[in-house]
ZANUDO-327475 format. One record per residue: residue in three letters; z, y negated, x of N, C-alpha, C in turn. Coordinates in steps of 0.001 Angstrom, whole numbers, plus 500000, padded with zeros to 6 digits. Atoms other than C-alpha are relative to their C-alpha. Layout:
<recs>
ALAZYXZYXZYX/...
</recs>
This chain:
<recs>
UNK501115500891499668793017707328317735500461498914500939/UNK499139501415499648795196704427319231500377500963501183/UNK499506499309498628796361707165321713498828500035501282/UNK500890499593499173793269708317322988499168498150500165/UNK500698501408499605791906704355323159501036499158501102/UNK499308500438498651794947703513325261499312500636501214/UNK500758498629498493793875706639327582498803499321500589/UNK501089500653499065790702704994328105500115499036500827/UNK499546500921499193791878701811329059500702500156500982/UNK499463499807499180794069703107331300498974500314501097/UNK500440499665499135791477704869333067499247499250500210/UNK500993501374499237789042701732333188500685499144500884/UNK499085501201498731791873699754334956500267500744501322/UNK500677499098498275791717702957337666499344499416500470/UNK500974500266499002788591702733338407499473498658500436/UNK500093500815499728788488699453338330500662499437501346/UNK498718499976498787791603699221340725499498500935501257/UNK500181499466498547789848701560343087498777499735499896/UNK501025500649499843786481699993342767500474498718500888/UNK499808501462498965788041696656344280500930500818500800/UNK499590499508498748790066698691346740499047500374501208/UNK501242499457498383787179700502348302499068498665500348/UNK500902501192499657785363696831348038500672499420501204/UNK499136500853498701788238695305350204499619501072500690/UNK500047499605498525788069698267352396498807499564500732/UNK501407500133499515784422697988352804499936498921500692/UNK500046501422498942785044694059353781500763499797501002/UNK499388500176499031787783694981355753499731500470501180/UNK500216499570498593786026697325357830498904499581500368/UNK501014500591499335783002695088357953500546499052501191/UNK499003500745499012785307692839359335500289499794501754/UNK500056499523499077786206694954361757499116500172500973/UNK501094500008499401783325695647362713499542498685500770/UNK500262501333499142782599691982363264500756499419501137/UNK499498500220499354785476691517365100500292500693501222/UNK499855498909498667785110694539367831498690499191500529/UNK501552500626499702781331692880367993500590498554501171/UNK499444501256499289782834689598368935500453499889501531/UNK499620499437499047784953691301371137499550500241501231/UNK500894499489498781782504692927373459499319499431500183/UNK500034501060499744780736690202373574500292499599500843/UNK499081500656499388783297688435374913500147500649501586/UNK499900499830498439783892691165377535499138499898500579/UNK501657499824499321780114691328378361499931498251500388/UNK500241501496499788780233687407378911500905500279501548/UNK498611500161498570783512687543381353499260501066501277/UNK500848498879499394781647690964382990499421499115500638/UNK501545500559499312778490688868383966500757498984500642/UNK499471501783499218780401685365384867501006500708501091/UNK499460499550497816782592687733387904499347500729500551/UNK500695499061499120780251689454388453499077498859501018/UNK500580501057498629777978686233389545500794499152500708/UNK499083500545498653780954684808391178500032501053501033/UNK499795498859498809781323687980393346498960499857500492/UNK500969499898498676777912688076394308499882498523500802/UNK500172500831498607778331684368395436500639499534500941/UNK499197500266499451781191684276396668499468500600501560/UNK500666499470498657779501687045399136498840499429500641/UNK500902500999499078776808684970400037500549498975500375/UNK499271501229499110779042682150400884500497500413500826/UNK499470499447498816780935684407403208498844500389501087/UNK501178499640499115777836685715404632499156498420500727/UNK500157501236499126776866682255405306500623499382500853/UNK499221500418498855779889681260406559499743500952501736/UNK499851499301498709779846683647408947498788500315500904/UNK501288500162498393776049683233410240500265499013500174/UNK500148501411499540777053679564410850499697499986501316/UNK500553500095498508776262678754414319500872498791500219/UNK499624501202499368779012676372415507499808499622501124/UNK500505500444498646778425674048418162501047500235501129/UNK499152500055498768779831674437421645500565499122500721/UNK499874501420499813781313672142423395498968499647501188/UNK501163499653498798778020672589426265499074498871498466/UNK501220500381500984776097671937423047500292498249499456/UNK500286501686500552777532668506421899500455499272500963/UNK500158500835499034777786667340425443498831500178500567/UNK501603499651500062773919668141425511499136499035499227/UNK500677500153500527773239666859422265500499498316499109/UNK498988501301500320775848663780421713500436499462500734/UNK499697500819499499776460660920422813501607499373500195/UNK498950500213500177780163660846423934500297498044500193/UNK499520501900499836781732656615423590501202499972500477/UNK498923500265499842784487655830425062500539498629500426/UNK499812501386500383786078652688424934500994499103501236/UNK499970500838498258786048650953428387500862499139500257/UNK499358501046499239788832648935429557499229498912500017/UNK501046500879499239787341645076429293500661499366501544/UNK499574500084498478789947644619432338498975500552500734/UNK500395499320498959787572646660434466498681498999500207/UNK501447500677499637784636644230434141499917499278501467/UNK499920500753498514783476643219437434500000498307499737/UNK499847500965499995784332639495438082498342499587501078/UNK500996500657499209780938636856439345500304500261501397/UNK499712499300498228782705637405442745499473500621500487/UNK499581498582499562782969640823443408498658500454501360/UNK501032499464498919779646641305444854500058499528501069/UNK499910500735498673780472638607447330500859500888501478/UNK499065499513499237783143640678448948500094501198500488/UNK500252499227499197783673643174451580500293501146498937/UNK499764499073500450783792646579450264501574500958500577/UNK498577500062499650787891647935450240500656499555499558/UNK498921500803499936790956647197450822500665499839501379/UNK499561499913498322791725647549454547499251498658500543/UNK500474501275499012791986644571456933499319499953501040/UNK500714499771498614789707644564459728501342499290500908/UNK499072499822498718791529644518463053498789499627501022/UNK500512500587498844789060642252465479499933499781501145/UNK499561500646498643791061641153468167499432498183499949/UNK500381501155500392789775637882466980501257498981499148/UNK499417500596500533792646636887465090500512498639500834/UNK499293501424499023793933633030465800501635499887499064/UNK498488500267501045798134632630465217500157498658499924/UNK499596501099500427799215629820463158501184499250501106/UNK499063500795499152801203627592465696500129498901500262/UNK500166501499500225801399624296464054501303499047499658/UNK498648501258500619803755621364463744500401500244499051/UNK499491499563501610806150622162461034499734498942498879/UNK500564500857500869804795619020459657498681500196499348/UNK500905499478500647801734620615459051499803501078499598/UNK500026498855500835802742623983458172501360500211499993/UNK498263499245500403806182625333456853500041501118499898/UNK500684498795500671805182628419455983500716500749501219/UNK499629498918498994807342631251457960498454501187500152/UNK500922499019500025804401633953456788498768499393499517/UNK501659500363500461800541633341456247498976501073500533/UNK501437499286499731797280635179456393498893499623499103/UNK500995500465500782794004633791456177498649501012500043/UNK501069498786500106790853636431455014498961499552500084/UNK501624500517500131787146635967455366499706500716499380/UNK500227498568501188786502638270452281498620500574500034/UNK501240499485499867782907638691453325500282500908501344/UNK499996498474498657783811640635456455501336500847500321/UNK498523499169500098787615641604455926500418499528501191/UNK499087500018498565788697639941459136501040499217499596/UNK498710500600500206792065638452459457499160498397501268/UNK500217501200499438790933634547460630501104499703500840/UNK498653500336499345794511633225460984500716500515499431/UNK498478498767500170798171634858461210501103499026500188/UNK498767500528499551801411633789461628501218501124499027/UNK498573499121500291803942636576461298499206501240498548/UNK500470499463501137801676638347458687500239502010499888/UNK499671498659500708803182642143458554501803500380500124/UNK498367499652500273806767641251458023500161500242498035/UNK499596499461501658808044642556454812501052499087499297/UNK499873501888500266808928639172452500500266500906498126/UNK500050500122501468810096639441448749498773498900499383/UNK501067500954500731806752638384446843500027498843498440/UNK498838501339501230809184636365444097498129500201499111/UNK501173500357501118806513635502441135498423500529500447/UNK501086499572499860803315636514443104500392501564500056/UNK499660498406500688804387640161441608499004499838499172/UNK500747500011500796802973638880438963498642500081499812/UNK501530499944500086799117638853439953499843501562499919/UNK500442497922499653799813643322440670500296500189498496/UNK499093499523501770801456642802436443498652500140499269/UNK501426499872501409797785641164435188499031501159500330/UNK500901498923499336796245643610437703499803501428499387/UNK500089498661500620797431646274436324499938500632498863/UNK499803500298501009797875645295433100498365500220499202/UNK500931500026499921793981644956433174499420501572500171/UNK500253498633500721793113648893433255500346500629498648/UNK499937499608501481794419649544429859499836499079498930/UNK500462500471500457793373646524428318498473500115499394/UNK501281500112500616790203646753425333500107499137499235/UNK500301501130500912791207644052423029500792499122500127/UNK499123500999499614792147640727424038500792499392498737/UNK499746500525501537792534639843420055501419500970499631/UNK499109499309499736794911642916420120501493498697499597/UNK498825500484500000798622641494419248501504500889499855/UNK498701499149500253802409642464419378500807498915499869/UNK499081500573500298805479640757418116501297499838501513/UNK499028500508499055808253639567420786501247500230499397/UNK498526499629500959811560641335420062500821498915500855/UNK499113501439499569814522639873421142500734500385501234/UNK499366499803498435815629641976424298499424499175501294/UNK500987500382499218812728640361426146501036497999500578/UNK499254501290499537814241636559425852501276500159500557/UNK498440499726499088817817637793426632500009500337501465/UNK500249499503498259816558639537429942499414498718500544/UNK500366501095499356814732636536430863500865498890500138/UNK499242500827499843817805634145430131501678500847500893/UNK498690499200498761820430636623432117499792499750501544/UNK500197499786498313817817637006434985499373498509500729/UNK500335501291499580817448633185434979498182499553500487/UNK500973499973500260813528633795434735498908498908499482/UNK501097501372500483810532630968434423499554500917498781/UNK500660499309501069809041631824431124499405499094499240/UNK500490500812500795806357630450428682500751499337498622/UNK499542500359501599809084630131425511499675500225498936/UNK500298499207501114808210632529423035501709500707499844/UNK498439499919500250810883633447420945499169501464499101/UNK500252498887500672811548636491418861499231500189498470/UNK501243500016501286808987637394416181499348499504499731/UNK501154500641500095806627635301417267499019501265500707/UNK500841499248499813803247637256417098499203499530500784/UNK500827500703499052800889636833420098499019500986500207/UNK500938499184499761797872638090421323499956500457501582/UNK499898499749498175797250640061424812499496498867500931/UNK500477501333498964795311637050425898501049498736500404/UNK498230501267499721798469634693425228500747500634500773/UNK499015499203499289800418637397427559499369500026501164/UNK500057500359498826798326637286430173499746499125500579/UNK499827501267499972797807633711430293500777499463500328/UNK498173500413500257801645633210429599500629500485501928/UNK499167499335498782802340635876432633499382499392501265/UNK500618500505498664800258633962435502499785498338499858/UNK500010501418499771800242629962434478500872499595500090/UNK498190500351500125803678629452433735500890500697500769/UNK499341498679499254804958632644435472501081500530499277/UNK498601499596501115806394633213432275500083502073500186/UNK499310498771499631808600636478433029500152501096498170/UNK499863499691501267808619636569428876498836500838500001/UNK501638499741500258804783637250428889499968501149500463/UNK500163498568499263805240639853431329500028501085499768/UNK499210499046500332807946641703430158499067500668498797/UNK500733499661501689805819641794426183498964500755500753/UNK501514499175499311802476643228428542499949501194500648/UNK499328499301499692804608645387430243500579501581498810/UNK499966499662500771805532646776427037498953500332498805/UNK501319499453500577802457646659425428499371500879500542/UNK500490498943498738800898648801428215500625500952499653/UNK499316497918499825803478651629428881500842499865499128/UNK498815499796500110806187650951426810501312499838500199/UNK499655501029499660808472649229428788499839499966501399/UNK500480500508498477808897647781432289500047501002500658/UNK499451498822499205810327651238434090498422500512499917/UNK500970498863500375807219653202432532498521499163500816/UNK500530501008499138804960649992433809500251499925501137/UNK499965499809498727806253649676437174499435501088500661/UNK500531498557499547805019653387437789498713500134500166/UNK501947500199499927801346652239437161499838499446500623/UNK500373500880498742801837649464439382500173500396501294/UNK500370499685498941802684651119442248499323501374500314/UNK501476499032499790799981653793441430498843499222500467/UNK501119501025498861797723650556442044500339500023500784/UNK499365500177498229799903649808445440499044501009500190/UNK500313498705499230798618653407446177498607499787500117/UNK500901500212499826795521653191444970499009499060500840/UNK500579501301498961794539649989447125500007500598501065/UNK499451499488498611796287652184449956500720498976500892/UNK499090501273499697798922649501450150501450500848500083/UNK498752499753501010801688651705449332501225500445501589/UNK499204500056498287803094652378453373500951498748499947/UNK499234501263499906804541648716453063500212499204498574/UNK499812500725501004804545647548449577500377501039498676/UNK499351499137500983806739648791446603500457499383498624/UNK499392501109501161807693647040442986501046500553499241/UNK499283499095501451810347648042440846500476498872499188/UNK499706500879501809810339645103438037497955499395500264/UNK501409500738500231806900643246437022499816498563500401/UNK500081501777500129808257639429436943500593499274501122/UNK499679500819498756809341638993440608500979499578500319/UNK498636500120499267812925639045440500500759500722501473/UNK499726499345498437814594639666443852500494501040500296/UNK499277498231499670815356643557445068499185500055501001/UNK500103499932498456815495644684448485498529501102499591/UNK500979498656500084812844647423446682498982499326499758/UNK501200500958500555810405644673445435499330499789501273/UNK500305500184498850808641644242448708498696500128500171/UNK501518500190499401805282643199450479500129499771501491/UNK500477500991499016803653641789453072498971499097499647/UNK500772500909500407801493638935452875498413500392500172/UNK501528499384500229798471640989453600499978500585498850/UNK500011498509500940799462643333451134499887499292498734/UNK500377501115501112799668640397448546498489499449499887/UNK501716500819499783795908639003450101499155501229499259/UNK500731498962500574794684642863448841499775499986498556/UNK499704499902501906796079642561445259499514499233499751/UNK500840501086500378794708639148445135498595500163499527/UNK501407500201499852791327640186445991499528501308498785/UNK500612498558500949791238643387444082500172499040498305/UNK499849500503500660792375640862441351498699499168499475/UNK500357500767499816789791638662441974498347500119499595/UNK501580498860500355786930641533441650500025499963498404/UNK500101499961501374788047641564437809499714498909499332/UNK500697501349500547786267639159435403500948499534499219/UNK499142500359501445789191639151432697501501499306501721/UNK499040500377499042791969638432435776499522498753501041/UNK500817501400499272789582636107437609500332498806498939/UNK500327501097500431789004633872434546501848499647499792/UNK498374500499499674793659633741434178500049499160500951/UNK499569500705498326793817632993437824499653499069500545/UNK500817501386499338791102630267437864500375499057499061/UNK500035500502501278792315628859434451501028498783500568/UNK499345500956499163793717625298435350501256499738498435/UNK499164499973501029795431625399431510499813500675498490/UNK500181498639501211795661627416428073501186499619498922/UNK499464500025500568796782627042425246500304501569498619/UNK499653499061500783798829629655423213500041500332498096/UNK500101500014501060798767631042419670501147499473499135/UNK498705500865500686800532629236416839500795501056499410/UNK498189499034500256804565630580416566500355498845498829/UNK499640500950501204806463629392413848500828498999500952/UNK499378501449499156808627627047416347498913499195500866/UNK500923500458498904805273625879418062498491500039499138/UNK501035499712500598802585625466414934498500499823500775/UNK501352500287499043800237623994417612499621500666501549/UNK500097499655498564800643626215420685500606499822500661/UNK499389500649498612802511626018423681498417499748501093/UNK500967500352499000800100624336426170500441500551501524/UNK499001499908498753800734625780429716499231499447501081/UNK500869500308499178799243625066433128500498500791501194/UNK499929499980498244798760626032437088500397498990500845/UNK500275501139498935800140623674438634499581499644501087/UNK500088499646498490799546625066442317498233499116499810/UNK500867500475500102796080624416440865499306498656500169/UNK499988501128501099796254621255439075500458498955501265/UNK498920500363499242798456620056441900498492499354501261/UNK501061499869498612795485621012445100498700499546499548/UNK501127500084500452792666620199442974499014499047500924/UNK500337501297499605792109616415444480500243500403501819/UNK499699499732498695793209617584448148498995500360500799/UNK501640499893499501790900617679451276500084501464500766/UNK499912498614499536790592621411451439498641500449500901/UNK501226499841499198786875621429452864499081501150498582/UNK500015498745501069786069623519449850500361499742498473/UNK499306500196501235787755624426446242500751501257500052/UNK499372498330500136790536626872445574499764500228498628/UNK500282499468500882789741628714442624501099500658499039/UNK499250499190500666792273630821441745501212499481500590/UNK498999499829499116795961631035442674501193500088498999/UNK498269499240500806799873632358441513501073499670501358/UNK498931500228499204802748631015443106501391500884499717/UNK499202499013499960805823632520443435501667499244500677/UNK499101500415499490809634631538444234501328500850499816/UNK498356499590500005813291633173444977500475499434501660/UNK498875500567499059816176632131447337499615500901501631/UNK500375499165499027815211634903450000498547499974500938/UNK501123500067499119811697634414450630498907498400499648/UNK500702501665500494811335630379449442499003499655499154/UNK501017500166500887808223628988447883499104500912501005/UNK500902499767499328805174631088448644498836500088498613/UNK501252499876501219801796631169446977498667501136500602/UNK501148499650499641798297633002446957499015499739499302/UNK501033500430500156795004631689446782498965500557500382/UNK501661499692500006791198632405446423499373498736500324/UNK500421501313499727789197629525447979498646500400500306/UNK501334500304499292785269628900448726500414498815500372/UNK500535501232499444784011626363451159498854499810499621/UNK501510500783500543781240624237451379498739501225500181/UNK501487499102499608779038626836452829500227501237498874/UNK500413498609500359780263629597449960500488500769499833/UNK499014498971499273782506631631451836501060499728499285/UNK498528500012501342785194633203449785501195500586501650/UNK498994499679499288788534633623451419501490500042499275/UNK498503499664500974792052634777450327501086499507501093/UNK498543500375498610795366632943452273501310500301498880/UNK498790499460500440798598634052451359501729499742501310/UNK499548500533499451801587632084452355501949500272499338/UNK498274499595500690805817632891452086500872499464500986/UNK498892500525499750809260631119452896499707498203500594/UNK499897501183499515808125627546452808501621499347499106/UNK498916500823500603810909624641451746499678499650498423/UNK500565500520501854809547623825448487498620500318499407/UNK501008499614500650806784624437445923498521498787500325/UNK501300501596499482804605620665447641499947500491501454/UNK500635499885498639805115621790450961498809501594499834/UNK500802499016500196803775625182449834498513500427499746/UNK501882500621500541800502623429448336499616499669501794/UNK500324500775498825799876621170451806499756501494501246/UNK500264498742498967800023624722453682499138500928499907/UNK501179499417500278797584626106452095498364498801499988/UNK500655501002499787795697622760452337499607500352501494/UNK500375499886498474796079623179456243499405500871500177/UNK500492498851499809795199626329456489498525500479499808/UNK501556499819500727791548626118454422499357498695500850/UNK500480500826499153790927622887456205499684499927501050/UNK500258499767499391791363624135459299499218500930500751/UNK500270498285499583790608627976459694498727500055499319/UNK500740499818501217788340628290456612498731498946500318/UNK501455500980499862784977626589457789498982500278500429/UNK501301499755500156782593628884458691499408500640499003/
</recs>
């Protein structure tokens, strides 16, 4: 009895034991089931999300590639190109006054200077009537003369085509003062790492005849003076000066290669004279520079040639003017003058004795010649 009641029990803990077996299987392969479900799913999600990237990726290509870029016909058609104008090039109030050129008329009218050396010193002179290009008066005017410091009016001249911002500034290294104290050079007295503006440089390079100012404008421009000189006597050319006149520095030190004539100086003047930013330098009787740390208030500079002729009985006013001096071709200067009636005229004067007789000769010269 006890035998056969084990027996049973045994076999209830079977089927019991494979009743919860086939239960786990059953949950394991529901499981399964849930988890292949999941699955595909999953791939059916990823499926659809490249599949709508593929198709838009192909419509973005297909767009790209109907784009319609513009031509360059089409946005010089449909756009307004800017370009950013030199304010050097502005015409000066002058300009209209004056003959059209650069060539001297040839009259037969000319009168030669042949005055008491008390009233003129002046080895070279030429006086212009800028409304008709004639040569008034002469005296020796196509000898070839070192233009000493009046270099400097062809530096702002030229300096003045690549100029757009007078606010613009550059720092003053320190090769600049050394070259100017080797080559014994007038200069405004800017020292190294003082920051200035292009307007203090060309100010600096035509009141003072600072050679400092030059050299920095020179360098601001091309890069340095060599690369600069190359533009300046592309102006020479351009004027159609370039047969007799040649520069190879900016600040008017003496070389047999530096060379003019005093007409050829009266051209640069006038072509100078046409510009509104080089006009208002050349007429400027004084200026003051931006504050350096050795100079919190400016260096003040002046014209003296100006400052000097102002009160003098010229018949007239000179307006403008840049003097100029070395051992070879003495004091000489050049001037822009109206008279009473108007009349603009350019005289240009080389190898007097000093920088007073140099004024008084240009005095004679407008007083006398200069009156219709």
């Amino acid at each position: 009895m006890d035998n056969r009641r084990e027996e049973i029990m045994k076999r209830r803990k079977r089927r019991r034991l494979i009743r919860r077996i086939q239960r786990d299987l059953v949950l394991l392969g529901m499981l399964l089931v849930l988890v292949g479900i999941i699955w595909l799913i999953k791939l059916a999600v990823v499926s659809i999300i490249h599949h709508v990237h593929k198709e838009t990726a192909v419509e973005e290509t297909v767009a790209i590639e109907t784009v319609e870029f513009p031509t360059e016909e089409t946005i010089e058609s449909e756009t307004e190109i800017i370009e950013e104008e030199p304010i050097g090039k502005a015409a000066s109030e002058d300009a209209a006054l004056f003959y059209e050129g650069y060539r001297i008329s040839d009259t037969g009218s000319r009168t030669y200077i042949d005055a008491a050396e008390d009233e003129m010193n002046s080895s070279y002179a030429i006086l212009i009537n800028l409304e008709t290009g004639d040569v008034v008066a002469q005296k020796e005017p196509d000898t070839i003369i070192s233009p000493a410091s009046m270099t400097k009016i062809l530096t702002l001249l030229t300096a003045s085509d690549y100029i757009t911002d007078l606010d613009d500034t550059i720092v003053m290294n320190e090769e600049i003062p050394n070259y100017v104290y080797v080559h014994d050079c007038s200069a405004v007295g800017f020292m190294p790492g003082d920051r200035l503006t292009i307007e203090d440089l060309l100010y600096g390079t035509i009141l003072p005849s600072g050679a400092d100012a030059a050299l920095a404008l020179a360098d601001y421009v091309a890069g340095s003076q060599e690369e600069f000189v190359k533009l300046m006597n592309a102006k020479v050319k351009e004027l159609g000066l370039s047969q007799t006149a040649h520069f190879d520095n900016c600040t008017g030190i003496y070389s047999e290669t530096n060379k003019c004539t005093v007409g050829d100086m009266a051209m640069i003047l006038k072509a100078a004279m046409e510009r509104d930013i080089c006009r208002q330098v050349l007429s400027a009787h004084s200026y003051t520079t931006s504050s350096t740390p050795d100079h919190p208030e400016g260096i003040t500079i002046s014209n003296w040639f100006l400052r000097r002729i102002e009160d003098k009985e010229t018949g007239g006013e000179v307006i403008g003017a840049k003097t100029g001096f070395v051992v070879q071709s003495g004091s000489c200067a050049a001037s822009y003058f109206k008279n009473a009636k108007g009349t603009p005229y350019i005289c240009v004067t080389g190898n007097a004795h000093s920088s007073w007789r140099c004024i008084y000769d240009h005095v004679y010269i407008y007083s006398t010649y200069a009156t219709d």
